[in-house]
Biotite code that builds the C-alpha atoms (Angstrom):
import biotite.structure as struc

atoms = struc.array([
    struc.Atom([-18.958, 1.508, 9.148], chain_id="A", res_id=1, res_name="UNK", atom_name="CA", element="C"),
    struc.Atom([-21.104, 3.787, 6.253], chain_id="A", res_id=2, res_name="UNK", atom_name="CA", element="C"),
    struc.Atom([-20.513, 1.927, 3.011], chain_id="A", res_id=3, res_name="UNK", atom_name="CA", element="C"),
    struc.Atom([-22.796, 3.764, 1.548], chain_id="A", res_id=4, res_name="UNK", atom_name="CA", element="C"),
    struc.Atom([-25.418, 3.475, 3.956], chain_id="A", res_id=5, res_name="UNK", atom_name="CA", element="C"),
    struc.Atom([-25.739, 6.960, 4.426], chain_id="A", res_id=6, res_name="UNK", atom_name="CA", element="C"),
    struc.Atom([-26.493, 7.775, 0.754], chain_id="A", res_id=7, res_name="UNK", atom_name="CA", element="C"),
    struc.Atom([-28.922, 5.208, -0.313], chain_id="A", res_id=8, res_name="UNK", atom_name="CA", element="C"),
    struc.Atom([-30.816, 4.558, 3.116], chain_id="A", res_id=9, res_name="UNK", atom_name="CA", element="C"),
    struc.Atom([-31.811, 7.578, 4.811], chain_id="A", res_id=10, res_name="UNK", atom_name="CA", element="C"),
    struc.Atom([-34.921, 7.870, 6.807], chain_id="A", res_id=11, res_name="UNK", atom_name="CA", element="C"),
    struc.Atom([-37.380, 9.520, 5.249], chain_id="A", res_id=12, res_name="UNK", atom_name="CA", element="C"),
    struc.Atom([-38.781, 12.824, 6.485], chain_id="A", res_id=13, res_name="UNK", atom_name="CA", element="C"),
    struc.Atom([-35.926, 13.072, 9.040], chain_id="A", res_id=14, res_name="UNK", atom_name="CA", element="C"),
    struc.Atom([-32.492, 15.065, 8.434], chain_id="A", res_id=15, res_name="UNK", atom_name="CA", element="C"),
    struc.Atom([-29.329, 13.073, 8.818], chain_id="A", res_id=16, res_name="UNK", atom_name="CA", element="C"),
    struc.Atom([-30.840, 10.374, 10.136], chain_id="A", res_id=17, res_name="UNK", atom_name="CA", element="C"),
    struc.Atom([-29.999, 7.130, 9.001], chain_id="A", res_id=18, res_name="UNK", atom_name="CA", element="C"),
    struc.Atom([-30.994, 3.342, 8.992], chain_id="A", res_id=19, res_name="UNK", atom_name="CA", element="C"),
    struc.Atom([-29.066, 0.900, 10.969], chain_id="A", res_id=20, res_name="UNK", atom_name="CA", element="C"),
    struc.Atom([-27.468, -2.258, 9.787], chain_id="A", res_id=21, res_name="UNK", atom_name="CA", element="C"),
    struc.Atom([-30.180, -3.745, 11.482], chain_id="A", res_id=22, res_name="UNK", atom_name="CA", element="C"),
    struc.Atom([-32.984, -2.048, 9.629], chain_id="A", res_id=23, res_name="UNK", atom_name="CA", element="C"),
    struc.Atom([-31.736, -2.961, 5.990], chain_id="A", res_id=24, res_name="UNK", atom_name="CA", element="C"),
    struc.Atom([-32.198, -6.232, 4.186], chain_id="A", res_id=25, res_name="UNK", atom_name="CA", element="C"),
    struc.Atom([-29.496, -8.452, 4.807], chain_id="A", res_id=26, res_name="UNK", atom_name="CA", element="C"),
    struc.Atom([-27.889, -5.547, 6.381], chain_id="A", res_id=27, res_name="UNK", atom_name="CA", element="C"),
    struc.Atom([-26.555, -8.010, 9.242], chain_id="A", res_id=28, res_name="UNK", atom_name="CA", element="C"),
    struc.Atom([-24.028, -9.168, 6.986], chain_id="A", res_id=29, res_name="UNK", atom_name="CA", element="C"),
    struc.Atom([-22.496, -6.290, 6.717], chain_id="A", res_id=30, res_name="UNK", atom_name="CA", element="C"),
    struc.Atom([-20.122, -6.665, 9.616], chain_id="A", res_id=31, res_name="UNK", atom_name="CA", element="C"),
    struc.Atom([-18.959, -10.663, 9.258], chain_id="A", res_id=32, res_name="UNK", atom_name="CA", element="C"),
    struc.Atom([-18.435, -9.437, 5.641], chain_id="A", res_id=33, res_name="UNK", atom_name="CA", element="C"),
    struc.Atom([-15.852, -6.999, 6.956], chain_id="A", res_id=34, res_name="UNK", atom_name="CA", element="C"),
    struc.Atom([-14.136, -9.517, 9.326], chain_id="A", res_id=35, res_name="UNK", atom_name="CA", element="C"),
    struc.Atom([-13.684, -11.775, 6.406], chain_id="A", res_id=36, res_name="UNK", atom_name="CA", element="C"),
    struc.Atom([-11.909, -9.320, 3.980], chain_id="A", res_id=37, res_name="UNK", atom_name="CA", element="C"),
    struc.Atom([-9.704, -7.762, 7.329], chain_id="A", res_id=38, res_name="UNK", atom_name="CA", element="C"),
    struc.Atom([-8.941, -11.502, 7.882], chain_id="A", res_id=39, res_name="UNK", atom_name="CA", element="C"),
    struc.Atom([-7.864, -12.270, 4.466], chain_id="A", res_id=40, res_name="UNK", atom_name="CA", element="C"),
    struc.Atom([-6.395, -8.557, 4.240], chain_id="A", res_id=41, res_name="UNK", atom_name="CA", element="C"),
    struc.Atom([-4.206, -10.359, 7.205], chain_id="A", res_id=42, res_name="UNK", atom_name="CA", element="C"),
    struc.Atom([-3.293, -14.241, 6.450], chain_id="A", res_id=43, res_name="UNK", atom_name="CA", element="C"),
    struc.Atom([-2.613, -12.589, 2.864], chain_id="A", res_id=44, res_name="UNK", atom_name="CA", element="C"),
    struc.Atom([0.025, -10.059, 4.420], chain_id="A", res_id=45, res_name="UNK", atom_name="CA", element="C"),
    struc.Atom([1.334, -13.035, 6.898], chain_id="A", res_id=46, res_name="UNK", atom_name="CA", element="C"),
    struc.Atom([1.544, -15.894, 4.348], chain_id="A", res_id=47, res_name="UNK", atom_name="CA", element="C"),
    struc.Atom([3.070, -14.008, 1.420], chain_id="A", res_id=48, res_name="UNK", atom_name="CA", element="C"),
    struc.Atom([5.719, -12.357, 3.935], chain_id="A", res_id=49, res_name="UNK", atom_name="CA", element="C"),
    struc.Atom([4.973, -8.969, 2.928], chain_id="A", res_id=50, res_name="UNK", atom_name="CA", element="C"),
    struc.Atom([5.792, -8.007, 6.541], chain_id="A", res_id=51, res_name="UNK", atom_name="CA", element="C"),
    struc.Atom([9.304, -8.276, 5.299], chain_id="A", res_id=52, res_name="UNK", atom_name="CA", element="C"),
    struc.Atom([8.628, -5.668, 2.575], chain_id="A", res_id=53, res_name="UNK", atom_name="CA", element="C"),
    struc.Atom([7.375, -3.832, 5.052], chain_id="A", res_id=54, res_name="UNK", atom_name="CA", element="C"),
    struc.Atom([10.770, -3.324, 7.147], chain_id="A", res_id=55, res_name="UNK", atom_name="CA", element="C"),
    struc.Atom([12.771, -3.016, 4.575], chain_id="A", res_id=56, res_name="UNK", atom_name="CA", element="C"),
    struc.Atom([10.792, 0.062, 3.368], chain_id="A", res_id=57, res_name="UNK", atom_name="CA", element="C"),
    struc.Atom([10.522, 1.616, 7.374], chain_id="A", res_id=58, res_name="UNK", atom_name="CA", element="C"),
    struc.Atom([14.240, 0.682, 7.507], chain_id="A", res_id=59, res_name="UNK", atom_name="CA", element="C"),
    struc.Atom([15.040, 3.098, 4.331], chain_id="A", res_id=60, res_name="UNK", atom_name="CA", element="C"),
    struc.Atom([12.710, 5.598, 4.947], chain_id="A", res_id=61, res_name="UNK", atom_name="CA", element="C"),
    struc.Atom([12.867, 8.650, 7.325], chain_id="A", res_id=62, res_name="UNK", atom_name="CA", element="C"),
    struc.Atom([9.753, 9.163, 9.214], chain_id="A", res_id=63, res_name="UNK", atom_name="CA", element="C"),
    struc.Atom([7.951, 12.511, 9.403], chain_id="A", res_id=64, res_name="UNK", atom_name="CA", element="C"),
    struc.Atom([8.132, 12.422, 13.261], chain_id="A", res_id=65, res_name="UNK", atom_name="CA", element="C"),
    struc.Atom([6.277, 15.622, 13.959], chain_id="A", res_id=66, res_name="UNK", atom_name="CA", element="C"),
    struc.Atom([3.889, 14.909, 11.606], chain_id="A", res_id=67, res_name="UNK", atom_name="CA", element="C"),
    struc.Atom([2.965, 11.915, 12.814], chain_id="A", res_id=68, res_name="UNK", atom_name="CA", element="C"),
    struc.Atom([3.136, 13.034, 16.322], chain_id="A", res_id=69, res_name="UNK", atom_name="CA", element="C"),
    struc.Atom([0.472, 15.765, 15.647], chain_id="A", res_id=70, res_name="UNK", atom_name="CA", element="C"),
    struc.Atom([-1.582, 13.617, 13.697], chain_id="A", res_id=71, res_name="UNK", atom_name="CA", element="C"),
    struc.Atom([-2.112, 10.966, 16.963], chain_id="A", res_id=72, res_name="UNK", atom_name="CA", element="C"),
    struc.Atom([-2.317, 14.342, 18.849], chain_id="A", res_id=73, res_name="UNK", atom_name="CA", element="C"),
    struc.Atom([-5.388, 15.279, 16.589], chain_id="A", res_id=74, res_name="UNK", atom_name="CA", element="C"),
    struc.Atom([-6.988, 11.680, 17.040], chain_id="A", res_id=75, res_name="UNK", atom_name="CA", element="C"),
    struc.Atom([-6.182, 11.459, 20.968], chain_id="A", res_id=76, res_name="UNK", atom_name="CA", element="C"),
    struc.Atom([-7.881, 15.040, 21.514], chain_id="A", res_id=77, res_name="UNK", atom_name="CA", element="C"),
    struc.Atom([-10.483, 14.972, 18.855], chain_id="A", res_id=78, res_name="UNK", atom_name="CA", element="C"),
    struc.Atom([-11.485, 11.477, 20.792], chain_id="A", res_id=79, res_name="UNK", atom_name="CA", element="C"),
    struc.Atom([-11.326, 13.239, 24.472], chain_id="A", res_id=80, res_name="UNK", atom_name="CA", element="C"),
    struc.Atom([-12.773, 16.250, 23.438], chain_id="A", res_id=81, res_name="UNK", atom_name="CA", element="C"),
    struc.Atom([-15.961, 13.883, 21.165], chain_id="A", res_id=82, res_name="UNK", atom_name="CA", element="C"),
    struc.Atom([-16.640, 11.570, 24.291], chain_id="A", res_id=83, res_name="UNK", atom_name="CA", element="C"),
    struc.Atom([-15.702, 13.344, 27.491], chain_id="A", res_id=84, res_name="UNK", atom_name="CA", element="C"),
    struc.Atom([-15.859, 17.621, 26.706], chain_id="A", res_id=85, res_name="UNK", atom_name="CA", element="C"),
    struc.Atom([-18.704, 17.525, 24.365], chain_id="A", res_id=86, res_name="UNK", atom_name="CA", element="C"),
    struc.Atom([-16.861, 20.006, 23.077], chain_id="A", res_id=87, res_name="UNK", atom_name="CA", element="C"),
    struc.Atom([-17.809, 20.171, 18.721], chain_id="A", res_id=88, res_name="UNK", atom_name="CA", element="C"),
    struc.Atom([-15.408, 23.377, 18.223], chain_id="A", res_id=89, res_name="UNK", atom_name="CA", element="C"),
    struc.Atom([-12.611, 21.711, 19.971], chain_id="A", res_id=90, res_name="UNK", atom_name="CA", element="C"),
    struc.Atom([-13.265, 18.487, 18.325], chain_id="A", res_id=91, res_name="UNK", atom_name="CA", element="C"),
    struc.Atom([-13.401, 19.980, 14.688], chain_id="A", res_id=92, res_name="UNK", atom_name="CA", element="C"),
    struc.Atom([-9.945, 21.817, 15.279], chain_id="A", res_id=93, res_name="UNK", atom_name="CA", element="C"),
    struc.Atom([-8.310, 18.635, 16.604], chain_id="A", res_id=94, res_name="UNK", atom_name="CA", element="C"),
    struc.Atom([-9.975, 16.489, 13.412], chain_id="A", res_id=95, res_name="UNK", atom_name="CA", element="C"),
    struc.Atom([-8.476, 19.881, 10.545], chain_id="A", res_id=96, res_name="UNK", atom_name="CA", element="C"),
    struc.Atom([-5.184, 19.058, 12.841], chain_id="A", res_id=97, res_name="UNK", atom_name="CA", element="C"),
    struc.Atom([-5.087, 15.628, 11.951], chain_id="A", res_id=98, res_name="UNK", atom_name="CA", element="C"),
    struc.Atom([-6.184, 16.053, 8.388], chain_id="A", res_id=99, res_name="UNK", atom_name="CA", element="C"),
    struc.Atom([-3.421, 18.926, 8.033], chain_id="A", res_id=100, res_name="UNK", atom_name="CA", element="C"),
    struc.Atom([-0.629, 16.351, 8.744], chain_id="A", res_id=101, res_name="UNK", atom_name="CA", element="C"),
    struc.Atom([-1.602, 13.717, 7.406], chain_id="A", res_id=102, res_name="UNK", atom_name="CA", element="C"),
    struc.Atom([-1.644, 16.259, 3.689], chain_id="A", res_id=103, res_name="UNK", atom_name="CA", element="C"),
    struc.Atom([1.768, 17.016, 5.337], chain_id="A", res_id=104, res_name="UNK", atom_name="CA", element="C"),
    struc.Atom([2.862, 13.308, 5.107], chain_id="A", res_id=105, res_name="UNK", atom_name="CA", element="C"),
    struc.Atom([1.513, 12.878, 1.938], chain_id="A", res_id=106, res_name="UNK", atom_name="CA", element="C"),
    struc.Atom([3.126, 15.882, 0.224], chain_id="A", res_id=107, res_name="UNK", atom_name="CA", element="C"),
    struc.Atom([6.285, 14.619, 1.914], chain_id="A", res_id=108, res_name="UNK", atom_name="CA", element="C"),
    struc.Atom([6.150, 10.863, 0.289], chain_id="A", res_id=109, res_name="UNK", atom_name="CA", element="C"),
    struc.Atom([4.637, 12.259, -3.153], chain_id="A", res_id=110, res_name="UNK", atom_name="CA", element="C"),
    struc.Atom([8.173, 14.815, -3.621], chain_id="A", res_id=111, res_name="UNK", atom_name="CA", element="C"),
    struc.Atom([10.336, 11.979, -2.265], chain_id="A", res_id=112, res_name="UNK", atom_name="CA", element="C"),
    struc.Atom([11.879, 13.930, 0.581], chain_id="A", res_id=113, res_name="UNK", atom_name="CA", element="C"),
    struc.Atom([11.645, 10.933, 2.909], chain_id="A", res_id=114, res_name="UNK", atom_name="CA", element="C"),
    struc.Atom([13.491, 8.367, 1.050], chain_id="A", res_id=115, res_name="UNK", atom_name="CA", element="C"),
    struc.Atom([17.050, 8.100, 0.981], chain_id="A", res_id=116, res_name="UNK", atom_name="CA", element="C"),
])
């Protein structure tokens, strides 16, 4: 979670190195502050039934399976290949695969193909 952290608190002297949340004034409130919006985020979906909104729109819409399958392929390599390979140039190809369908989706949605 940046928020901005890594523009107005760097360490000084050192190259992309940044403060903790733990090093910043009142920077410990920085995650209960983001549990309280994704929990409002959440009884605000639930209690104005905008889950039903929600089907209605997946029930109308065609999904871009191979996009979407490619873009969890990106994330499930770029993770392996981040935490267990070590591997940056593998990790950097899987991350421009993800970000290459996920343009794909949203040049898809933006011409209407996907709608019926």
């Amino acid at each position: 979670m940046n928020c901005g952290r890594t523009l107005f608190f760097p360490i000084p002297g050192t190259e992309n190195a940044y403060y903790g949340w733990k090093d910043i004034k009142y920077g410990y409130l920085a995650h209960p502050i983001y549990g309280a919006f994704i929990a409002s985020v959440g009884i605000y979906f639930l209690k104005n039934k905008l889950f039903v909104n929600l089907w209605n729109y997946l029930r109308t819409t065609k999904l871009p399976f191979w996009n979407i399958f490619l873009m969890c392929l990106g994330m499930g390599l770029g993770l392996f290949a981040e935490h267990s390979m070590h591997n940056m140039v593998f990790e950097e190809i899987t991350e421009l695969l993800f970000y290459i369908s996920l343009v794909g989706i949203i040049w898809l949605y933006s011409r209407n193909k996907l709608t019926d």
